[in-house]
N, C-alpha and C positions, 0 to 999 in steps of 0.2 A: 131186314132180319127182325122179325117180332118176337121169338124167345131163342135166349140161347139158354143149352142144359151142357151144364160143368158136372164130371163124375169125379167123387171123393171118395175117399176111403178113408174109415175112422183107425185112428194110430192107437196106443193105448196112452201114449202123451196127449191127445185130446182127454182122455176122460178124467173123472174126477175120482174121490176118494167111497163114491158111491157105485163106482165101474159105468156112469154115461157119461156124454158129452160134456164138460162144462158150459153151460150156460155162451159165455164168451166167444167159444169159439165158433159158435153158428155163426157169428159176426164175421168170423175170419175166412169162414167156407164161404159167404156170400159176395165178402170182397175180393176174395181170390176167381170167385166165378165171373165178377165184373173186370176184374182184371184180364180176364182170356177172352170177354167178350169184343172188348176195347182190340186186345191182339188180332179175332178174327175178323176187325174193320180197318187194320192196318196201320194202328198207332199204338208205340210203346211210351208208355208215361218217362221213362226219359229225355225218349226225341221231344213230346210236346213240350217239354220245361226250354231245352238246349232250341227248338225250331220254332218255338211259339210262345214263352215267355209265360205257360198257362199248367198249373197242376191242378189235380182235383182233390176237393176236401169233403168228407161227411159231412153236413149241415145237420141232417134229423134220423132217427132210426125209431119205429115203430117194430116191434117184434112178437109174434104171439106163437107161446111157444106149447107145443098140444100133446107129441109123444117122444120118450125120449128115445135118443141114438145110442148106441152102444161098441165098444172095441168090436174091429175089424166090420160094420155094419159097409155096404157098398150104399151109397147116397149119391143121389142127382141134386144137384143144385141148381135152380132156375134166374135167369135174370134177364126181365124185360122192361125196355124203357115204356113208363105210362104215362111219363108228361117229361114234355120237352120245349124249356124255355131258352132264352136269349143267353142264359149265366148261369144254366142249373139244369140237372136231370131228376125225376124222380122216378125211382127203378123198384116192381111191383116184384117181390123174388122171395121163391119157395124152396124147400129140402124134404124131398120124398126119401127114405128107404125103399132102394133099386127093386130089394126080390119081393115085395108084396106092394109097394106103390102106396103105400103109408105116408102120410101128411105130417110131416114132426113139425116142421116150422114154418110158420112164411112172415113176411112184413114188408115194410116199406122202407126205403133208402133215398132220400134226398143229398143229391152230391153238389156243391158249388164248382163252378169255375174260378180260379181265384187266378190272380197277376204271381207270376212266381217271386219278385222282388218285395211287391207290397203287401201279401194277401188278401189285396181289394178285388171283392168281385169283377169278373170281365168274360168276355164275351168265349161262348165256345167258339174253336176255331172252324172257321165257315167249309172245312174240306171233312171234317166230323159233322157239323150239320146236316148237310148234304146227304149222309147216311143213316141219318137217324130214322126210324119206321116207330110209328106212334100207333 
């Protein structure tokens, strides 16, 4: 799988007191699209805690943010792994507006694998590996 695209739609609880997106919740489209990307490789972040001792954490977020979104806007959200380490993902992921293909945001996401008891970094689980497409 080399990208997967999540479709959003803006609430008017996203926006702010300027009627677009708050800032924050790009964050929240982008983890929510890594979230369904994870689902369409067959692991749900609770089995990996309960089956593998393993959740995943933000480590870095780079974000550049270009035009804004707006109430009811229909949005693709992009999210592809660009680097794939032994303990960590870095996920290269954009937000077009659907009806012109407009570029509002994109950035970069580095996620840890961490130990669910200790939050010591540890290994992805090697059945996740195995799927991973760089």
């Amino acid at each position: 799988m080399n990208e997967f695209l999540w479709p959003v739609r803006v609430y008017y609880e996203d926006t702010d007191a300027g009627g677009v997106v708050y800032y924050a919740n790009y964050l929240k489209f982008m983890e929510r699209a890594r979230t369904e990307w994870l689902r369409t490789l067959g692991f749900e972040q609770d089995e990996l805690i309960a089956q593998h001792n393993v959740l995943f954490a933000v480590r870095r977020v780079t974000v550049d943010y270009r035009q804004p979104a707006r109430f009811n806007d229909k949005l693709v959200v992009s999210a592809r792994v660009a680097e794939a380490g032994k303990a960590s993902l870095t996920f290269a992921q954009t937000i077009h507006r659907e009806t012109d293909n407009v570029l509002l945001c994109d950035g970069e996401v580095k996620i840890a694998s961490l130990d669910a008891l200790t939050f010591r970094p540890c290994a992805i689980p090697e059945e996740l590996q195995q799927k991973l497409v760089v």
